[in-house]
C-alpha positions in Angstrom: -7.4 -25.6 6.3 -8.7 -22.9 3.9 -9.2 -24.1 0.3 -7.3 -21.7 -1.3 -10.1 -21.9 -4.2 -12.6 -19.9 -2.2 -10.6 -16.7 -1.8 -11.7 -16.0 -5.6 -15.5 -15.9 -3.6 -14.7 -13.0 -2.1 -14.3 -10.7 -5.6 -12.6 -10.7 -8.3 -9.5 -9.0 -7.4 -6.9 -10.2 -4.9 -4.6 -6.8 -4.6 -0.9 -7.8 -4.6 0.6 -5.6 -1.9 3.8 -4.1 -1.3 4.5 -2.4 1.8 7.6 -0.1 2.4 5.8 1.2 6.0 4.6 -1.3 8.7 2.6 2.1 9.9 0.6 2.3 6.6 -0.5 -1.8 7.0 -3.8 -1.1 9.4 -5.2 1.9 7.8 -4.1 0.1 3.9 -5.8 -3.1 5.1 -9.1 -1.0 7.0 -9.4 1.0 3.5 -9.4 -2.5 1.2 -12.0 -4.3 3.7 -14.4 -0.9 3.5 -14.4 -0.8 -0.4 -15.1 -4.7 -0.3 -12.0 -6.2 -1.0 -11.3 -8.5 2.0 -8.7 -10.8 0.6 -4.9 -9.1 0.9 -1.8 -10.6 -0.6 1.4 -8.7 1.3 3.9 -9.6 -0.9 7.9 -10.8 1.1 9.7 -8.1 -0.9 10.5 -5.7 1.7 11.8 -6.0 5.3 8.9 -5.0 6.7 6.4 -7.3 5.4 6.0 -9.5 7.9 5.6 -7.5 10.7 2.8 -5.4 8.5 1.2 -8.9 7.8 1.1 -9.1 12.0 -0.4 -6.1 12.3 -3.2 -6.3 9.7 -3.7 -9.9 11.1 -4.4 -8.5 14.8 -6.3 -5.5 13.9 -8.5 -6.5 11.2 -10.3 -9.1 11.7 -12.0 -9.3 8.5 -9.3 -9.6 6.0 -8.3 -12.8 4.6 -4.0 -11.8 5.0 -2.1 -14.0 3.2 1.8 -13.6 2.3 3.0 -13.5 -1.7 6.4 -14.1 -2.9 6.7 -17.3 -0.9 10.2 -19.3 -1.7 11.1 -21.6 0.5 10.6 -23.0 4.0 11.7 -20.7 6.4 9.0 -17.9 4.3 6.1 -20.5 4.4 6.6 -21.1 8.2 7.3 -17.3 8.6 4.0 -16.3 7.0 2.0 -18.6 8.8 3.7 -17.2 12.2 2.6 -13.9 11.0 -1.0 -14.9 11.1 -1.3 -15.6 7.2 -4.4 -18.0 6.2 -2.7 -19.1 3.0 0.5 -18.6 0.7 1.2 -17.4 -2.5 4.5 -18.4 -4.5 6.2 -17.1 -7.9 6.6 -20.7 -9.1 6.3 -23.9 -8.2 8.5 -26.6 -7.0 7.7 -29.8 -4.8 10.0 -28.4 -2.7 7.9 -25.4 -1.6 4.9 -27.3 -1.8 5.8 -29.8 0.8 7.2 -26.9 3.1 3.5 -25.1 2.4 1.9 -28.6 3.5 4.5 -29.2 6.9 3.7 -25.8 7.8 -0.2 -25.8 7.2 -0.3 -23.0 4.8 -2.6 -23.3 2.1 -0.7 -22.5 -1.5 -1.6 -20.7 -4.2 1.7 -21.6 -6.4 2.7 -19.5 -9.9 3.2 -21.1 -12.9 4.1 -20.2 -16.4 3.8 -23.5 -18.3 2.4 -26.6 -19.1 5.0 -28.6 -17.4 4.5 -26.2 -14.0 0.9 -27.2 -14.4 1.7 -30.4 -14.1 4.1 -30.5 -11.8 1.3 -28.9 -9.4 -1.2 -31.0 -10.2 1.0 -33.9 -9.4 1.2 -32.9 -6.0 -2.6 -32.2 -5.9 -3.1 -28.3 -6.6 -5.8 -27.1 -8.9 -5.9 -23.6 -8.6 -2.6 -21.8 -9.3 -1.6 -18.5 -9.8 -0.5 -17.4 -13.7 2.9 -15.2 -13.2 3.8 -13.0 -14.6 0.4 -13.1 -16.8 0.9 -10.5 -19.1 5.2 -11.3 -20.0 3.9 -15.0 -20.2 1.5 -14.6 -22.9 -1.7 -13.1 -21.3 -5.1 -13.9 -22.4 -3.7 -16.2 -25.0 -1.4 -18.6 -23.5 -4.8 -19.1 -20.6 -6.7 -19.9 -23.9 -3.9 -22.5 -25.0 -4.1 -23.5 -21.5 -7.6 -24.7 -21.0 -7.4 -27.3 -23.4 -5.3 -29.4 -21.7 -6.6 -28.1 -18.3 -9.7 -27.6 -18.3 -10.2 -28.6 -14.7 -7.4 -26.2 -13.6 -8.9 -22.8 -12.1 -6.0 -19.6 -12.6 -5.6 -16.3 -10.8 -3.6 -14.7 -13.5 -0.9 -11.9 -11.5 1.4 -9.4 -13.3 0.5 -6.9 -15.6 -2.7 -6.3 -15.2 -4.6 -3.5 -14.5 -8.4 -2.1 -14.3 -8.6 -1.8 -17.7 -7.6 -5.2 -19.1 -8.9 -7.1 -15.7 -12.2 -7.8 -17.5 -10.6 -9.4 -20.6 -8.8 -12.1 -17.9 -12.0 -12.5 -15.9 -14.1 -13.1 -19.2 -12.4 -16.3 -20.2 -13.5 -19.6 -18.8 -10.7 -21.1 -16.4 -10.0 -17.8 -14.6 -11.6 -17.4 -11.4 -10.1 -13.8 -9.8 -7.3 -11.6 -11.0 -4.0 -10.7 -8.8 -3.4 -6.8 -8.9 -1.4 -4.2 -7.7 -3.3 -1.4 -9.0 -5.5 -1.3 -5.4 -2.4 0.0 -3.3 -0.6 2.9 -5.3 2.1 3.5 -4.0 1.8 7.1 -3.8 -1.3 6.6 -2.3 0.0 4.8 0.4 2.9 7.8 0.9 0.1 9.9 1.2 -1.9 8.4 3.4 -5.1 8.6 0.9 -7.1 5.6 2.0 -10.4 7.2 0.6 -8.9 6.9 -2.9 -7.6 3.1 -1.9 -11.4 2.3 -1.0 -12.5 3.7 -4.1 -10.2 2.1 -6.1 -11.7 -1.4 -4.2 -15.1 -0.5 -4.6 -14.5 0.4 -8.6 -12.4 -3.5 -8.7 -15.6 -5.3 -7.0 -17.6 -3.7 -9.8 -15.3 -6.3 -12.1 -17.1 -9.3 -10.9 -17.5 -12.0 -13.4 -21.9 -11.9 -14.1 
């Protein structure tokens, strides 16, 4: 299975996508992969999400689809149905990291404490997901963070945009930042997927030197 650790490889922004249009998935997902951005998070918060995460799974090849606002069994085994590579949750539980596991859908789970932190790495996952970053203490709370973690890697998701990306990605025990910023909704209304690529071309230039 992929090790959910590697999707920070592939830039440092994972765009956190929500999807109102199952027609806009393809040409959303085509316009991400052209301006670099290969990994997509398609978040379950509209009724359409999984069949956009089908589409973008069968007709592009090169993106890394995973589903976000996983919450339970049935959404773990529905994502990975879909054609998702891996999972992303709000929080963690054991609960939805043993349906992750049964299903063979790699988790990337939220937290927002210490005592999420642990309860994740009790059940063996490193690199988590810090939601929602910004409401739960931004830059500092990852400072406070690393001291008693400094072998946990974070995505830090919510909140963040292009301009304060680059104070996440600077500190030491973040390896990629979650974003909705990529996928506009008004560009997606639209139909602007040049300005989508742009907008992925100007979040690769974030990388961490």
């Amino acid at each position: 299975m992929l090790d959910t650790l590697t999707l920070a490889d592939h830039g440092p922004v994972i765009p956190v996508i929500v999807l109102h249009d199952v027609q806009h998935a393809v040409p959303m997902a085509e316009a991400l992969v052209a301006g670099g951005v290969k990994v997509l998070e398609v978040t379950l918060r509209t009724p359409v999400a999984l069949r956009a995460i089908e589409a973008i799974a069968r007709a592009v090849p090169q993106a890394i689809v995973g589903a976000g606002t996983l919450r339970g069994a049935a959404d773990a085994r529905a994502a990975r149905d879909a054609g998702c590579v891996f999972g992303v949750s709000p929080g963690y539980t054991p609960a939805i990291g043993a349906a992750c596991r049964e299903a063979g859908l790699p988790l990337l789970p939220g937290v927002a404490s210490a005592s999420e932190v642990m309860a994740a790495n009790a059940d063996g996952l490193m690199f988590l997901k810090f939601f929602p970053a910004v409401p739960a203490g931004g830059t500092a709370m990852l400072k406070a963070l690393h001291g008693p973690f400094p072998d946990v890697a974070f995505c830090p998701t919510g909140g963040i945009s292009a301009q304060t990306a680059p104070q996440f990605l600077a500190l030491p025990n973040v390896r990629v930042c979650g974003g909705s910023w990529l996928t506009p909704a008004d560009a997606l209304e639209r139909g602007d997927w040049a300005r989508i690529t742009a907008l992925a071309r100007e979040a690769g230039a974030l990388r961490k030197s």
